[in-house]
C-alpha positions, 0 to 999 in steps of 0.5 A, a space after each residue: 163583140 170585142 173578146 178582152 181581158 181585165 185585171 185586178 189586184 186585190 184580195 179581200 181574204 184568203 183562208 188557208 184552212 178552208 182552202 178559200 179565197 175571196 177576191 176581186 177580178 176585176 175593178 170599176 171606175 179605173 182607167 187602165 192601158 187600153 183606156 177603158 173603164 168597166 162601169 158599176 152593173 156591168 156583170 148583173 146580168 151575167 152574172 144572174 144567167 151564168 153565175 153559180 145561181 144560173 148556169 154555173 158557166 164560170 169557170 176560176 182558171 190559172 193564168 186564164 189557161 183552159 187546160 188549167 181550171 181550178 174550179 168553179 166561184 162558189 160565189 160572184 157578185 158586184 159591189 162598188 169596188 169590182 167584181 167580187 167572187 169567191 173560190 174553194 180550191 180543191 186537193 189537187 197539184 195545181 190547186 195545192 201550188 195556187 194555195 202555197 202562191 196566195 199564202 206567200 204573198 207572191 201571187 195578188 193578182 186576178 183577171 176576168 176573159 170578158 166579152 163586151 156587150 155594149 160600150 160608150 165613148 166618152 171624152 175625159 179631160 181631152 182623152 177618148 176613154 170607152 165606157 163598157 156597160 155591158 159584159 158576158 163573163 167567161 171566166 175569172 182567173 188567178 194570174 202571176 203576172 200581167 201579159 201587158 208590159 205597158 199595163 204592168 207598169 201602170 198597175 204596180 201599186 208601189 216600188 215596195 209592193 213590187 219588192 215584196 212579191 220578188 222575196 216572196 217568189 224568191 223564199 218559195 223557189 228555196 222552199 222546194 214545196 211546189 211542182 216542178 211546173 210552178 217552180 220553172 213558171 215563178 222563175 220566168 215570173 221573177 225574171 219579168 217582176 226583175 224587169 218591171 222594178 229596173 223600169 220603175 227605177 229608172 230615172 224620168 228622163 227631161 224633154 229636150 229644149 227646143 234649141 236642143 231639138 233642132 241641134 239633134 235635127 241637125 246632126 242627123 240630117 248631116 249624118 244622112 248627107 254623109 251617108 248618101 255621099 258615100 254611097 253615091 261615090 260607091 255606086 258610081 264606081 270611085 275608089 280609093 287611091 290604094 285600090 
């Protein structure tokens, strides 16, 4: 059984006061980068053994680091969107710093650690996509920033949501608020979100013509020729007339 990781970006409400939030970790019916889709009823059984009205096993984590729990959702449970749960964060550095993070806007992002139980492949316009029926949740966990390049780029909703999550970290590394741990992570974290907004902006570039091709093709195996030439002279112990 196949260990992976899922993401979603959306929160449904955060309470300031309360010190809750309410989110989904993750979406059904999307095809991500890995070309999977997570199907409706996936997490039903998973959720009645192990989530808060089972075991209570799940765990909300930050960045999906053990030695990092938040706490436990007090509530998990499927709607037509995603998997929906809610977390009560508790008075704690990091939990205190994941509260400024969910205030400012910077951090909208969550994702689940999934065990895939049973899977199905399916052909969707001439694409081979997997269709996971089936789950064992680990745990849920808030994330600054995707791991995945490829998937960060699908994902963003928007230049203009991009933009507004890079001023967000940007006001909060000048508030001074937060542990110097968070402040160094939203730095590297701001420097990535950099990245991904060059990418995005970048102009598409055209495919070659065919003629255009063969012309590329051309040089490169008259570069090649060339190089071989030079090294076969110098193999063979011919010099210049200087030498």
């Amino acid at each position: 059984m196949e260990n992976t990781y899922k993401a979603a970006n959306l929160i449904k409400d955060v309470d300031v006061k309360a010190r809750t939030v309410v989110a989904y970790a993750s979406a059904f019916g999307n095809i991500d980068s890995d070309d999977d889709i997570i199907q409706e009823g996936s997490y039903q059984k998973t959720i009645q053994e192990n989530g808060p009205g089972g075991k209570n096993r799940v765990w909300h984590l930050f960045n999906h680091w053990l030695d990092h729990p938040i706490g436990k959702p007090f509530e998990l449970k499927e709607d037509s969107t995603g998997l929906l749960f809610a977390s009560k964060l508790p008075d704690t550095t990091k939990a205190n710093d994941l509260l400024k993070l969910y205030e400012s806007g910077f951090l909208t992002e969550h994702s689940v650690w999934i065990r895939i139980i049973k899977a199905i492949n399916q052909t969707v316009d001439a694409r081979e996509i997997r269709v996971i029926q089936e789950v064992a949740l680990m745990e849920v966990s808030s994330v600054l920033w995707g791991a995945n390049e490829q998937a960060r780029t699908v994902e963003v909703k928007s230049i203009a949501e991009l933009n507004n999550r890079i001023e967000a970290g940007a006001q909060l590394m000048r508030s001074g608020t937060m542990s110097d741990d968070m402040f160094l992570r939203i730095e590297a974290t701001l420097a990535e979100m950099q990245k991904t907004m060059a990418l995005l902006q970048q102009p598409p570039q055209p495919e070659p013509k065919p003629d255009q091709q063969e012309t590329i093709l051309e040089d490169q195996i008259d570069y090649l020729t060339k190089n071989l030439k030079l090294l076969k002279n110098g193999s063979t112990g011919k010099t210049g007339a200087g030498d």
